[in-house]
Each structure stands twice: as C-alpha cells, then as structure tokens.
C-alpha positions in Angstrom: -0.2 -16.2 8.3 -0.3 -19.9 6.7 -2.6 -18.7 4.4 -0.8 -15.6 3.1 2.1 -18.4 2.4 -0.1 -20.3 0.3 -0.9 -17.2 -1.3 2.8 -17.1 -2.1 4.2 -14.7 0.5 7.5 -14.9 0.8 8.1 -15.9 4.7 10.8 -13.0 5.0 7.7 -10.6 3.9 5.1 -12.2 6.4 6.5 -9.7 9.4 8.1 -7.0 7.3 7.2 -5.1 4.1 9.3 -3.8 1.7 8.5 0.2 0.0 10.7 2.7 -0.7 10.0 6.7 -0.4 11.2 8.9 -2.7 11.1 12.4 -2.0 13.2 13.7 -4.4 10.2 16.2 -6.0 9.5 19.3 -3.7 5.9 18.8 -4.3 5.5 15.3 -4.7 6.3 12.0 -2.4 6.0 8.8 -4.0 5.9 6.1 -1.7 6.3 2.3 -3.6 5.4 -0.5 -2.3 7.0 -4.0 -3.3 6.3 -7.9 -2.5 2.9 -8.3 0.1 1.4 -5.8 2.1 0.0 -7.8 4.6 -1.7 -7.2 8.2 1.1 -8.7 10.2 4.0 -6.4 8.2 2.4 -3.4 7.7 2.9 -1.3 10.8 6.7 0.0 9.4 4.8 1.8 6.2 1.8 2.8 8.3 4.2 4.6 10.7 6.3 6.3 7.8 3.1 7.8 6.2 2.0 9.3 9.2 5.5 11.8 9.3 5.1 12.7 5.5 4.1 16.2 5.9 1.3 17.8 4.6 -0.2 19.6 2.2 2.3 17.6 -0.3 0.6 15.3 -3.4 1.6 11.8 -2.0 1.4 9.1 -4.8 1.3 6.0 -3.1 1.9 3.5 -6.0 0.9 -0.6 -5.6 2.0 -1.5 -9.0 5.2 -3.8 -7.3 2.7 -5.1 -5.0 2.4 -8.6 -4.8 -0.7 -9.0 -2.5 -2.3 -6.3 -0.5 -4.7 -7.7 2.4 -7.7 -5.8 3.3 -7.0 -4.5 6.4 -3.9 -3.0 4.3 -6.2 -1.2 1.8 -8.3 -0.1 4.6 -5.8 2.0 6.0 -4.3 3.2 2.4 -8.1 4.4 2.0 -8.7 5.8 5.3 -5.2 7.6 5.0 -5.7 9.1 1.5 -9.1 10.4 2.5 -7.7 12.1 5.6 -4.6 13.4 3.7 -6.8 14.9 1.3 -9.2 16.0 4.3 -6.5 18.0 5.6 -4.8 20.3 2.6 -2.9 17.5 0.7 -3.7 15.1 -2.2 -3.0 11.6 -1.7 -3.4 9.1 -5.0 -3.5 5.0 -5.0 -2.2 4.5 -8.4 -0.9 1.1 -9.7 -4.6 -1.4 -8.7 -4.8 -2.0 -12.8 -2.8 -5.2 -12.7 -4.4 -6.9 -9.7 -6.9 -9.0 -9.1 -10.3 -8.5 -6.5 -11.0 -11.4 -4.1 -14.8 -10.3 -4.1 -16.7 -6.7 -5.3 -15.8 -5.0 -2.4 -13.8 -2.3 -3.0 -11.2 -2.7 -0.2 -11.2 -6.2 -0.4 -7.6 -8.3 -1.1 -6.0 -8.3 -3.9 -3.3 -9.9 -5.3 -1.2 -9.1 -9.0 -2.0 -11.0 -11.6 0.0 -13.7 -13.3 1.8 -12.1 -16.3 
C-alpha cells in the first residue's frame, strides 16, 4: 500500500474505489471507473460487475482511471472474456492515455501526465 501512495494514490482510494454505473441504455451498461483501481479497493466494483446481467454490451471505460494494478486488469480481462463467453459483449475502452509498467499486457498502468 506504501507504494501505491508513492505512486500518488490518494489514501481515501487505497481501500475504496470510486466508478459509477450507468444503465440508462437498455442495451448498454457503462461502468466508469475514477482515481486508482488498486488490489486492496477493488472488491466493491468486482462484486457489482458480477450482478450486471447478461447478454447486455458492457463498456467498462478506464479513461478516469488514475492507476490500475495488475491484479485489477487481471480480473477486468478475465471478466470480459467470460462475459463474452457467455452471450454478452464486454469492451475495455479508455487504456490510450496510460502508461505500461512493462510489455505485458495486463501489467500496471498508470495515466499519463497531461
């Protein structure tokens, strides 16, 4: 946790992560993500993605995202394949304006400095 407050991390965000979903489409749930999306916070958006019902298109955007940890894209990964394993389309949009810690794909990434 020290290390995502040197990594700027507000300490507020360290244990809880800030998104909003909007459902307001029939067909489309866009769930946005703000500030850091770390391994110790990210439990909250975990659980509200597993009761978004299927067969929707789920847009899950990262453009407000501060810092997103591996273990966080991990999941968003895992969960967009098995969305889209089961009926539904799930898209990561909003990646363009961060920076990779390494080649990986999943690996931590954190906005960069306008």
């Amino acid at each position: 946790l020290i290390l995502h407050l040197a990594h700027g991390v507000k300490p507020g965000n360290l244990l809880r992560i800030s998104y909003v979903i909007d459902r307001s489409s029939t067909d489309e749930i866009r769930v946005q993500v703000h500030g850091a999306a770390i391994f110790s916070n990210f439990i909250g958006l975990k659980s509200a993605l597993a009761d978004l019902p299927a067969g929707k298109t789920v847009v899950v955007d990262l453009a407000d995202a501060s810092l997103i940890c591996h273990t966080v894209m991990d999941f968003i990964e895992n969960y967009r394949r098995d969305y889209n394993a089961h009926g539904g389309r799930c898209l990561i949009k909003g990646l363009d304006q961060h920076l990779s810690y390494s080649d990986h794909p999943l690996a931590l990434r954190r906005k960069a400095k306008a």
